[in-house]
DRENMAR-114768 format. One record per residue (C-alpha): residue number from 1; residue in three letters; y, x, z. Coordinates in Angstrom, 1 decimal. Layout:
N
    i   aa      py      px      pz
  NUM  ALA       Y       X       Z
...
This chain:
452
    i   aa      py      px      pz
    1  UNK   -13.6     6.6   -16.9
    2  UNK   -13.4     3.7   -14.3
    3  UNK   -13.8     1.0   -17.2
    4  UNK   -16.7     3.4   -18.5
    5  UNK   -18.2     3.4   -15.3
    6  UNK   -17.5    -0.5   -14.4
    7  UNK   -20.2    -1.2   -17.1
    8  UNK   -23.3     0.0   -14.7
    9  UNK   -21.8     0.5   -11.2
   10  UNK   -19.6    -0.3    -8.6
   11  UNK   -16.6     3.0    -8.1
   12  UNK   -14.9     4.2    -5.4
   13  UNK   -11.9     5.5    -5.8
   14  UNK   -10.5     8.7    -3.2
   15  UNK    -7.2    10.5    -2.3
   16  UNK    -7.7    14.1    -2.0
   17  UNK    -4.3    14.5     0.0
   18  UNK    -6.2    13.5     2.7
   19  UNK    -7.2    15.5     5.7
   20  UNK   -10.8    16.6     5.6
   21  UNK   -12.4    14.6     8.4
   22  UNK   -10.6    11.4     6.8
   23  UNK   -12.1    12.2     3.2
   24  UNK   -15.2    12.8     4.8
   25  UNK   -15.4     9.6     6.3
   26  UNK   -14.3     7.6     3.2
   27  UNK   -17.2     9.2     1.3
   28  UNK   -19.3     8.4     3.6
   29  UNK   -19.2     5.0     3.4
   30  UNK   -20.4     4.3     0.2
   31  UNK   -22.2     7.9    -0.2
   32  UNK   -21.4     8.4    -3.9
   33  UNK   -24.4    10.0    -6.2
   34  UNK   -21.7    11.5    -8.4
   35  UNK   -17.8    12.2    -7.8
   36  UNK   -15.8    12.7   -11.0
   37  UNK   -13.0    14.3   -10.4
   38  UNK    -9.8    16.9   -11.9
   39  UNK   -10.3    20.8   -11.3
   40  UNK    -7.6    20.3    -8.7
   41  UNK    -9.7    18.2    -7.0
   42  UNK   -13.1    19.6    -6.8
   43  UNK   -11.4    22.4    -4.8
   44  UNK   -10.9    19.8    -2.1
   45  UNK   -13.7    17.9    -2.6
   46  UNK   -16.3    21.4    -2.6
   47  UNK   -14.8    22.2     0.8
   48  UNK   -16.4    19.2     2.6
   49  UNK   -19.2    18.8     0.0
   50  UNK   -22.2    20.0     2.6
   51  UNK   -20.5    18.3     5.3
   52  UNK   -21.4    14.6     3.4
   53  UNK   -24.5    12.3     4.3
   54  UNK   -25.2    12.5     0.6
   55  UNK   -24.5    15.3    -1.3
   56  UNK   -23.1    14.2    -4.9
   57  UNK   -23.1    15.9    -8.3
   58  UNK   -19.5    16.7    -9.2
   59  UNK   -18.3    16.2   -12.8
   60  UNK   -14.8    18.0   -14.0
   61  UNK   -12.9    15.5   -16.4
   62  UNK   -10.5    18.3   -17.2
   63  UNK   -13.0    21.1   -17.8
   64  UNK   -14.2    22.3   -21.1
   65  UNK   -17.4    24.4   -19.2
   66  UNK   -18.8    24.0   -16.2
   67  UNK   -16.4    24.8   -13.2
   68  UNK   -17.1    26.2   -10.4
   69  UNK   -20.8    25.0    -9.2
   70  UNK   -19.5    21.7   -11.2
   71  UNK   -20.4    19.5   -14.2
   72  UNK   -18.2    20.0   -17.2
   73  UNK   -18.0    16.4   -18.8
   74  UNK   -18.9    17.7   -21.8
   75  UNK   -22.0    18.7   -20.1
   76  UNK   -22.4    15.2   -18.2
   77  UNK   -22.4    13.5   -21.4
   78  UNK   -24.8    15.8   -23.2
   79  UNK   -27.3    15.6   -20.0
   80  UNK   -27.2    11.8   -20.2
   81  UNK   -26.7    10.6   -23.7
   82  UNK   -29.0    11.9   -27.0
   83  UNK   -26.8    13.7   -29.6
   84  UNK   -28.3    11.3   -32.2
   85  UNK   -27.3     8.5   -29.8
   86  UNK   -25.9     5.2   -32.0
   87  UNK   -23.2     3.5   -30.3
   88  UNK   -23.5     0.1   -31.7
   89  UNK   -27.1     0.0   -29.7
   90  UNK   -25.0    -0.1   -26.7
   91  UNK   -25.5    -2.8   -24.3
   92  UNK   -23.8    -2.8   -20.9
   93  UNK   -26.2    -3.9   -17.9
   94  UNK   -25.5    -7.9   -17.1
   95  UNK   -23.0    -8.2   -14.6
   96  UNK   -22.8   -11.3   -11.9
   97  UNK   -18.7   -11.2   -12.3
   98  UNK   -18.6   -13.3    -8.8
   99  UNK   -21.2   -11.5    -6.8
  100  UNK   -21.4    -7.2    -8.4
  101  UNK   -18.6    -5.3    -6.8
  102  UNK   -16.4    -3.3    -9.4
  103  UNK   -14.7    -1.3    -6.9
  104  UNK   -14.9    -0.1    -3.8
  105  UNK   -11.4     0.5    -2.0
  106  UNK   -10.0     1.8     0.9
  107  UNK    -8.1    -0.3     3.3
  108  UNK    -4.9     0.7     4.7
  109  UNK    -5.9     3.1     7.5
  110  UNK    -2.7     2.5     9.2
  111  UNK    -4.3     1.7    13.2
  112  UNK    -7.8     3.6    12.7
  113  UNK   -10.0     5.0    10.3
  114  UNK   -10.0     2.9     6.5
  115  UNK   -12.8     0.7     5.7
  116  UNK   -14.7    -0.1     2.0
  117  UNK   -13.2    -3.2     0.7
  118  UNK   -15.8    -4.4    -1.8
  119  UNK   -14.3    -6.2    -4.5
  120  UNK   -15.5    -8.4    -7.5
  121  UNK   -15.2    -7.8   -10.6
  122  UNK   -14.0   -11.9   -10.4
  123  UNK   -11.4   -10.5    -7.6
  124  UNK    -9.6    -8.3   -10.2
  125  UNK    -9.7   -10.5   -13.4
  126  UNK    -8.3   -13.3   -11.5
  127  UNK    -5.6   -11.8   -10.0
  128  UNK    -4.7   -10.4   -13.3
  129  UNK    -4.9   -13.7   -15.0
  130  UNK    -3.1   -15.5   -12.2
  131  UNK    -0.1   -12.8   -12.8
  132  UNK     0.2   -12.8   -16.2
  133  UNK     0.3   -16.4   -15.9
  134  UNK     2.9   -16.4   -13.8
  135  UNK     4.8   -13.6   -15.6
  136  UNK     5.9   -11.9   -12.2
  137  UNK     4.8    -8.5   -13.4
  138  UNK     6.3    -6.9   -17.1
  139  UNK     7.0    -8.7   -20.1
  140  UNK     4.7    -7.1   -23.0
  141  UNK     5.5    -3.9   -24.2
  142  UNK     7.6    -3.0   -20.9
  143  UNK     7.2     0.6   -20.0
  144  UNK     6.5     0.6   -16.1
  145  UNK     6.4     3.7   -13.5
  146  UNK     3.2     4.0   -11.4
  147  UNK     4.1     6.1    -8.4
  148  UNK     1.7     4.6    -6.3
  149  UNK    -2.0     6.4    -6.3
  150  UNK    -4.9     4.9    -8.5
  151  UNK    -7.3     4.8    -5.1
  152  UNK    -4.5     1.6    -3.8
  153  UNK    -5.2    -1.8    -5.0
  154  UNK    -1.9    -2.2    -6.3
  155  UNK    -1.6     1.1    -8.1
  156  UNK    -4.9     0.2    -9.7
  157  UNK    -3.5    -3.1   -10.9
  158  UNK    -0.6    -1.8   -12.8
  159  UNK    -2.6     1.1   -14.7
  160  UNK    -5.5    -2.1   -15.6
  161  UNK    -2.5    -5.0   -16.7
  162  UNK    -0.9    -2.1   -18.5
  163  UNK    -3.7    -1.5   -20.4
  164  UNK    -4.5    -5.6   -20.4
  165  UNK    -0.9    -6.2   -21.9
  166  UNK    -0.2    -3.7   -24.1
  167  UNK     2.3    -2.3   -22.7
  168  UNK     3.0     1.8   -21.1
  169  UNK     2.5     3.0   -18.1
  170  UNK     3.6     6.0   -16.8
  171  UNK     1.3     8.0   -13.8
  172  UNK     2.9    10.1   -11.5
  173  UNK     1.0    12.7    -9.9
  174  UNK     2.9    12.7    -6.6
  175  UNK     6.0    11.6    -6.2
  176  UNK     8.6    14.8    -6.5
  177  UNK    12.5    13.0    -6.4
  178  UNK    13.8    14.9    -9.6
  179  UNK    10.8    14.2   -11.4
  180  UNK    10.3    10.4   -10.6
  181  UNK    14.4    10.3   -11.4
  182  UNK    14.3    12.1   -14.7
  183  UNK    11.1    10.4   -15.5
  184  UNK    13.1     6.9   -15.0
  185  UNK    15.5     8.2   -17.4
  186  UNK    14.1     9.6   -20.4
  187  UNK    10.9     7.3   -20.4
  188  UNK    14.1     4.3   -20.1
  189  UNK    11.5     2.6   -17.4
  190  UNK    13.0    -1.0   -17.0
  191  UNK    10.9    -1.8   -14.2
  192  UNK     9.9     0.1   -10.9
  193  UNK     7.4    -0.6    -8.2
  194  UNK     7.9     0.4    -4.7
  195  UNK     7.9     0.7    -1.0
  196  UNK    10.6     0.4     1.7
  197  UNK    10.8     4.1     1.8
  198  UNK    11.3     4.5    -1.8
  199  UNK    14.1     1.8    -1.6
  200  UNK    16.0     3.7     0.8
  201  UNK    15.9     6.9    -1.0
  202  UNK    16.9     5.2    -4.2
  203  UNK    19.9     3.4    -2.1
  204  UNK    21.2     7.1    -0.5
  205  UNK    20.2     9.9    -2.0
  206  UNK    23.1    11.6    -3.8
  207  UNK    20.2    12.5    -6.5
  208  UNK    20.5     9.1    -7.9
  209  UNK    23.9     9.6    -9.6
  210  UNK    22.7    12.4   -11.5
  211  UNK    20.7    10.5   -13.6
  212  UNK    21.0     7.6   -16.1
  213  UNK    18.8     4.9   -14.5
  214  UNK    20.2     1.6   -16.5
  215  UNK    17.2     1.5   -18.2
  216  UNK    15.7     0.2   -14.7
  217  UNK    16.0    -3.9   -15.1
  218  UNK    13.5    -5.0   -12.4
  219  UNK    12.3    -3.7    -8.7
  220  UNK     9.0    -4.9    -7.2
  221  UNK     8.7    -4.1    -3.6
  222  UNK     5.2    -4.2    -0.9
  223  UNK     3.2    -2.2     1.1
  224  UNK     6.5    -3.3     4.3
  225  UNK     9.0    -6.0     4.8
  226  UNK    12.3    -5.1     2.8
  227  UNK    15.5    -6.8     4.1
  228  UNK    17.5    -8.4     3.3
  229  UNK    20.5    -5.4     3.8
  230  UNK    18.8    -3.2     1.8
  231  UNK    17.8    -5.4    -1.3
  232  UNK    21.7    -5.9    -1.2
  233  UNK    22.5    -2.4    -1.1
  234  UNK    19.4    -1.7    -4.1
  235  UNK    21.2    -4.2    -5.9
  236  UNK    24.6    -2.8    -5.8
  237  UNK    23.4     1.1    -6.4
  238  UNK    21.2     0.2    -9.4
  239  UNK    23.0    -2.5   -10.5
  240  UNK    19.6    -4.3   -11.2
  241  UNK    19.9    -8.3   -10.2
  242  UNK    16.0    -9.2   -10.4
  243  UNK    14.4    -7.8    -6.7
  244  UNK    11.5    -9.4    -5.9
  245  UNK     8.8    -8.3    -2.8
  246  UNK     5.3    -9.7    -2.4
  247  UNK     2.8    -9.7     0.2
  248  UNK    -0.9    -8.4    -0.1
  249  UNK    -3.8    -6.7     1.3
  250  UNK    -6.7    -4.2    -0.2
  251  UNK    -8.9    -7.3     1.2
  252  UNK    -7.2    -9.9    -0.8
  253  UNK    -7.5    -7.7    -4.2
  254  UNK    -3.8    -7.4    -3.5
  255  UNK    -2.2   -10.8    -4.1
  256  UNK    -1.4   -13.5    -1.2
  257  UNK     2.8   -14.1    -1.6
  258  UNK     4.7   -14.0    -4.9
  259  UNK     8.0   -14.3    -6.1
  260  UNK     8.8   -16.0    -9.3
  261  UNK    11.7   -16.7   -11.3
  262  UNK    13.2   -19.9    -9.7
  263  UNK    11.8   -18.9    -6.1
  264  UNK    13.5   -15.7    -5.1
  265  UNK    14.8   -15.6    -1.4
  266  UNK    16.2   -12.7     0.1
  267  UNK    13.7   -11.2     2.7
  268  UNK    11.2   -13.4     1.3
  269  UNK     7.6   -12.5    -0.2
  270  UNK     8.1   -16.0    -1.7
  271  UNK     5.0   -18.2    -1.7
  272  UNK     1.3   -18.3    -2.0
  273  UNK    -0.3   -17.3    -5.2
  274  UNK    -1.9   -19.8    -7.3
  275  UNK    -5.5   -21.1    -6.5
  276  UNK    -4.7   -19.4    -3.1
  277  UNK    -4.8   -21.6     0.3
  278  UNK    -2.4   -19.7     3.4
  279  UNK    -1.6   -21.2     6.8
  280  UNK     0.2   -19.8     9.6
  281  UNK    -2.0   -19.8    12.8
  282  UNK    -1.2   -19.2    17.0
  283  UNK    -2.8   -16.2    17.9
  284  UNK    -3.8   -17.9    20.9
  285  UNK    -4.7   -21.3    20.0
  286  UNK    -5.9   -20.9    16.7
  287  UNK    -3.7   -24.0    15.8
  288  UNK    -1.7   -24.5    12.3
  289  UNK     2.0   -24.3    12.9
  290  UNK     5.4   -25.5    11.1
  291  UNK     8.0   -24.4     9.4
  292  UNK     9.8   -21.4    11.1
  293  UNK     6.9   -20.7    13.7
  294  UNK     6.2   -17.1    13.6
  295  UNK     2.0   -16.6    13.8
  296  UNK    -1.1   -15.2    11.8
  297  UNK    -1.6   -15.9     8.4
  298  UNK    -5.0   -16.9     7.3
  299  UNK    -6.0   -17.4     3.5
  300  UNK    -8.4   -18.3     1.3
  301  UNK    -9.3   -18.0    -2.5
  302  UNK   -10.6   -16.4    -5.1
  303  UNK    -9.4   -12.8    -4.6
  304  UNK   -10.7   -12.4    -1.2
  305  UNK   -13.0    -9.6    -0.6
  306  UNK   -16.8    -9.8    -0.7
  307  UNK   -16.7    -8.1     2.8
  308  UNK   -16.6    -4.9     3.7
  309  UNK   -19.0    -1.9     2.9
  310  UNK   -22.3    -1.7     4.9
  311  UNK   -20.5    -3.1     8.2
  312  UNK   -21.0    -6.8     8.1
  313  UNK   -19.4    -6.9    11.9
  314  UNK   -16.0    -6.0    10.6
  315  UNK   -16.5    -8.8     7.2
  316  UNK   -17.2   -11.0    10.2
  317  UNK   -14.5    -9.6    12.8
  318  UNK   -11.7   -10.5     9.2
  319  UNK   -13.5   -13.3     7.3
  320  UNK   -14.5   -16.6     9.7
  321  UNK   -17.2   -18.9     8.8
  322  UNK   -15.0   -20.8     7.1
  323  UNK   -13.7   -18.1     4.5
  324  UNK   -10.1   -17.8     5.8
  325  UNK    -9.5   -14.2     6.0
  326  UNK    -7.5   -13.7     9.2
  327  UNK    -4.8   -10.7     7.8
  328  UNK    -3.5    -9.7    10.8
  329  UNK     0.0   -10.0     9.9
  330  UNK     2.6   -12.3    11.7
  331  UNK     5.1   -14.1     9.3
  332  UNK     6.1   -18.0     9.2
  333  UNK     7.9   -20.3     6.2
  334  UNK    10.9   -22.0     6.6
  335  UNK    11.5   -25.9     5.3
  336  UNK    10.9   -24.6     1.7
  337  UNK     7.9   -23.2     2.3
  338  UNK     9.6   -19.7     1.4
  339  UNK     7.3   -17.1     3.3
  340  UNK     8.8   -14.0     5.3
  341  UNK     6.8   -11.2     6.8
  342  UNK     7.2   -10.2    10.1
  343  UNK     5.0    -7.0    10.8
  344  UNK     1.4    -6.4    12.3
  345  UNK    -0.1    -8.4    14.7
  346  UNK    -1.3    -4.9    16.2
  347  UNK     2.1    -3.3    15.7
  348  UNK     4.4    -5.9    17.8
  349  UNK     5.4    -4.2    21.1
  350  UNK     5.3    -6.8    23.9
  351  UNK     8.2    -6.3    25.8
  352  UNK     9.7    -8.5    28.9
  353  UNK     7.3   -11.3    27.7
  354  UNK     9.0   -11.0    24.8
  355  UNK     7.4    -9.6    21.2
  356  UNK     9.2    -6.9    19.2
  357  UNK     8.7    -6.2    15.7
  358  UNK     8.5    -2.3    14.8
  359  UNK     9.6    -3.5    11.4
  360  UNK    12.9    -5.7    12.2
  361  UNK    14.0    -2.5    14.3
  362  UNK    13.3     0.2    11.5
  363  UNK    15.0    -2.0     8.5
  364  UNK    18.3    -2.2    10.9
  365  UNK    17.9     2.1    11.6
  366  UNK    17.4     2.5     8.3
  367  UNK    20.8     1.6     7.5
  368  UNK    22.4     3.6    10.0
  369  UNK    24.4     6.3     6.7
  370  UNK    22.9     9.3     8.7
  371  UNK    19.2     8.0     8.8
  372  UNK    16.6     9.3     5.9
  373  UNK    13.6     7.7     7.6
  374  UNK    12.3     5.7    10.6
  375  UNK     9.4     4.6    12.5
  376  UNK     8.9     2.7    15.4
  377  UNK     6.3     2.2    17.9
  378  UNK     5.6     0.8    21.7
  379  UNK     4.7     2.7    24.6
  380  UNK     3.6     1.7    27.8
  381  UNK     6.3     0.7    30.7
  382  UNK     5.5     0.4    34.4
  383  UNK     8.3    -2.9    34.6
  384  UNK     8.5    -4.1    31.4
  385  UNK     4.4    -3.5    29.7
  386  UNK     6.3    -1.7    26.8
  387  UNK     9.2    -0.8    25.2
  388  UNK    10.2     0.5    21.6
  389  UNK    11.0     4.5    20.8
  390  UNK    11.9     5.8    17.5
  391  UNK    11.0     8.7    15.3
  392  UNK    13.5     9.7    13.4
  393  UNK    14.3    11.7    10.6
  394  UNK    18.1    12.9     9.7
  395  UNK    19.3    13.3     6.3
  396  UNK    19.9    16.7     5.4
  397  UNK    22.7    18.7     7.0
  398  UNK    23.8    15.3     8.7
  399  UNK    24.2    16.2    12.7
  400  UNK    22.7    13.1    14.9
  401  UNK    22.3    12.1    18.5
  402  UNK    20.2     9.8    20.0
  403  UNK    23.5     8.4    21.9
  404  UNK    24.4     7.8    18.5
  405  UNK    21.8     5.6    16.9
  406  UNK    21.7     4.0    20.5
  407  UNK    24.9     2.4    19.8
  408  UNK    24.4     1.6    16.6
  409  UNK    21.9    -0.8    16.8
  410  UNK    22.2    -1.9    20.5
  411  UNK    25.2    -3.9    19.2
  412  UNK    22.9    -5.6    16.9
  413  UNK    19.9    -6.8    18.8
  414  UNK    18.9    -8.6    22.0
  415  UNK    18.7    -6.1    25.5
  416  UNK    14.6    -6.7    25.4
  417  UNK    14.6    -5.1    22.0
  418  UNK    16.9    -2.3    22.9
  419  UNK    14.7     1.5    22.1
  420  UNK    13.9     3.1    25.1
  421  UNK    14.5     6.7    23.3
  422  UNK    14.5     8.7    20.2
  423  UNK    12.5    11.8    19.0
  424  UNK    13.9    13.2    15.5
  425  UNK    10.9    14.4    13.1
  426  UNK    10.9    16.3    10.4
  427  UNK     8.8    13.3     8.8
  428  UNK     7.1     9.8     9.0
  429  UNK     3.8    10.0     7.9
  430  UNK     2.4     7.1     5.4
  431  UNK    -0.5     6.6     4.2
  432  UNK    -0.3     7.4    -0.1
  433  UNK     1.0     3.8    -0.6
  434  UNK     4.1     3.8     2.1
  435  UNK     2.5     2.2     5.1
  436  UNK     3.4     4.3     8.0
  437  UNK     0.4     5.2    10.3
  438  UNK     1.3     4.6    13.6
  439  UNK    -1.6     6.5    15.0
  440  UNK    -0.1     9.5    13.9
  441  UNK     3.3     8.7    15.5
  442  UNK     1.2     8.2    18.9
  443  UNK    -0.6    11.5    18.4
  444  UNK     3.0    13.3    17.8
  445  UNK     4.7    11.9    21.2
  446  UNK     1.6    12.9    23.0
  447  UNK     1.8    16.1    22.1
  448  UNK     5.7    16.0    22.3
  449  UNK     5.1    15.1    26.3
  450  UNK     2.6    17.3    27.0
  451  UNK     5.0    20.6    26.1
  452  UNK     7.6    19.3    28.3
């Protein structure tokens, strides 16, 4: 219905796992006139319906009759178009393809509430064409798994360069382990796109060896820095030799860092995308820097954003005069212009003078046999400003200390980066596309502290 729909307006796309005051406030921003949605989701959706600036007709895709106070399709269709209607009178409304927003996404939501990232309907071809150009993504007719949900930019993608291609893509409602296994193998998926988390399920969960995934000849992996330990270990469990990870943002349509096929590093997100300009900028100075100098990066291109909805303070807080869009993300390139991520300029814990990346100290946890799951954060020290604690999850039936994971990765990093302590969860929470929201992880120590 999104292409249907793409022909008179611009769609927003929501994630009805989402608490209520967050789906609330995603609505809100663009205050939609009329929500289609599944039976499933008009449940969720009706419960916060009255509670919206606007209140939007509902339209059930998946219901024959009308549904509970909610427009059957059938119904919609009927309302809007004459029985007698001839189809070949059709003409779509004229579309500006650089200035009419197509969509309407939300950013990451990973440090505060998400934000509308308007995007072109220029932002999405080109990105598209710039792939299939580059060949980074399937080759035609390759069946892929889409795990990731249709509200993300890059779960978007696959389902549209599926469709552009002529290949088959495969939607996962959520992702279940057996399912998204046996899926993989009798579906023979030869290539899978995912997130750090998923990569270290897929590297130790005894699941994996109950199914047949040879099919499985290519792994794409975003959303968080992968290293370079656990690409080796993916490698070696799946026996799949082509690993690639990238590096986007909602507000770059999703594209900033690729990999292709006689550019693949280790750790790397590989290099700019074509047409796309990146430099790596002090946070203090605003000055360019080098090869191997960790700072901002900055681009600017095609698949930029338009801004972001109805808050012109935050397009100008992101996008400068200029048109670089300041990503808030620290990385640098070495002498071969090979770019690695480093983690969130909002994320690094400033310890001893020194700065600490959450993500460096989660990817070595992560490899500790015991670990299922990790997230790191900083939290205030009177001596040293801050220091890193982890949450931590166990993997089932596995006993684990915090003396434990202490030792194991105090032997592999300097004393400034050392974690102050460890609280074991029973999860990490991420947003739907992996990202793991920090916030959250503040709001669970606080409470943590205040029963003690």
């Amino acid at each position: 219905h999104a292409f249907g729909i793409g022909y008179f307006y611009a769609t927003q796309q929501f994630c009805t796992t989402m608490l209520s005051g967050e789906l609330i406030h995603v609505a809100n921003i663009s205050q939609p006139s009329i929500i289609f949605c599944s039976t499933e989701a008009s449940s969720v959706i009706l419960k916060v319906k009255d509670r919206l600036k606007r209140v939007p007709k509902l339209v059930v895709i998946n219901a024959k009759e009308d549904y509970r106070g909610c427009q059957s399709m059938k119904s919609f269709i009927s309302e809007y178009i004459p029985a007698n209607f001839d189809v070949s009178t059709f003409s779509p409304c004229p579309v500006n393809v650089k200035e009419d927003v197509a969509f309407i996404l939300q950013s990451s939501g990973t440090t505060g509430l998400p934000k509308g990232v308007m995007l072109t309907h220029f932002n999405y071809t080109t990105v598209i064409g710039v792939i299939g150009f580059a060949a980074i993504t399937n080759p035609r007719a390759a069946v892929t798994l889409i795990n990731l949900p249709l509200h993300h930019a890059y779960g978007l993608f696959l389902a549209f360069r599926g469709i552009f291609d002529g290949g088959k893509a495969i939607i996962m409602k959520k992702f279940d382990p057996d399912v998204y296994l046996k899926t993989i193998q009798d579906y023979k998926i030869d290539q899978l796109s995912i997130v750090p988390s998923m990569a270290n399920f897929l590297i130790k969960s005894p699941l994996v060896d109950k199914y047949d995934l040879s099919s499985v000849k290519r792994i794409r992996c975003g959303a968080a820095p992968l290293g370079k330990s656990a690409e080796e270990a993916l490698i070696k469990r799946l026996k799949v030799d082509d690993i690639r990870q990238g590096y986007g943002m909602t507000e770059a349509t999703i594209g900033i860092l690729v990999s292709l096929d006689d550019q693949v590093v280790p750790g790397s997100c590989g290099i700019p995308f074509p047409n796309m300009a990146i430099k790596i900028v002090d946070v203090d100075t605003g000055k360019s820097l080098g090869p191997m100098a960790v700072g901002e990066i900055w681009c600017r291109g095609d698949i930029i954003m338009k801004g972001y909805f109805n808050d012109p303070e935050a397009t100008r807080n992101t996008i400068d005069e200029d048109g670089w869009l300041h990503t808030g993300d620290m990385a640098y390139y070495d002498n071969n212009h090979m770019f690695f991520i480093v983690d969130r300029l909002k994320e690094l814990i400033k310890c001893k003078g020194y700065q600490v990346a959450p993500a460096e100290l989660e990817a070595i946890l992560v490899n500790h046999p015991k670990v299922a799951d990790v997230g790191v954060i900083g939290i205030p020290h009177d001596r040293h400003g801050e220091v890193p604690i982890a949450f931590v999850v166990a993997m089932q039936g596995q006993d684990l200390t915090e003396k434990e994971l202490k030792d194991f990765i105090h032997g592999q990093v300097a004393a400034y980066k050392r974690l102050e302590s460890v609280l074991f969860v029973p999860n990490i929470p991420r947003n739907p596309a992996g990202k793991i929201i920090r916030r959250i992880l503040r709001d669970t120590l606080h409470k943590h502290n205040s029963k003690l």
